[in-house]
N, C-alpha and C positions, 0 to 999 in steps of 0.2 A: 507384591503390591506396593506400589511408589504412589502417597497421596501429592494433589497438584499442588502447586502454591503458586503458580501465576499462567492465567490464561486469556492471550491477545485473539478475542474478533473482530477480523477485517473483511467490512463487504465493501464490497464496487458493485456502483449501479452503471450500465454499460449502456447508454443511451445511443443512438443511429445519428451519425453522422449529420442529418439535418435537423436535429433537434440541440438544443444551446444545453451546455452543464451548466450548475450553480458554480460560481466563481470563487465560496467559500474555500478556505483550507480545512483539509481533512481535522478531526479535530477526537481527542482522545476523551471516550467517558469512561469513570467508573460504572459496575454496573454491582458486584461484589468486592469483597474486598481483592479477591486473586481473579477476576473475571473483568476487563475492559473491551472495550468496543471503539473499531473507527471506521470510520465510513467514510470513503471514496465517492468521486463523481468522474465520470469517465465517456469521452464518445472512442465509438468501434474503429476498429484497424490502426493504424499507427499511434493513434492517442491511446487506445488503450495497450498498446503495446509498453509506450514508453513509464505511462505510469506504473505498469507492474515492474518494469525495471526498476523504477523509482521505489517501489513496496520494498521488492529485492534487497537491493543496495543499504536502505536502511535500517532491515530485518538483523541482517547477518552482518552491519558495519563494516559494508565493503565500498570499493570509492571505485572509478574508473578511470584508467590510463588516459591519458593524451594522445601517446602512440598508438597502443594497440586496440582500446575500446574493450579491455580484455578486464570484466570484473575481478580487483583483488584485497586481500585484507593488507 
């Protein structure tokens, strides 16, 4: 048994296409001391595709190429 000492929740609210997001940025709260929360706003198909790329990329401090679009550290 490994106790936690730090735990990121992220939700995406994935709204339809013809409905407008809130234009805020994602934004980080405490909730405990080892327990934070961010909340995404997100429309369906390519938008939300690209923001989870975006989640992706800054989860694991990875950046993407020019050439190949090919995520790396």
């Amino acid at each position: 048994f490994v106790p936690l000492t730090k735990c990121d929740l992220t939700l995406v609210d994935v709204r339809p296409l013809d409905q407008s997001v809130p234009t805020s940025n994602p934004e980080f709260h405490p909730i405990t001391s080892i327990l934070h929360r961010t909340f995404y706003y997100s429309q369906s198909g390519q938008m939300l595709f690209t923001r989870m790329l975006q989640m992706l990329l800054k989860q694991h401090n990875l950046a993407l190429t020019t050439v190949t679009g090919i995520p790396m550290k």
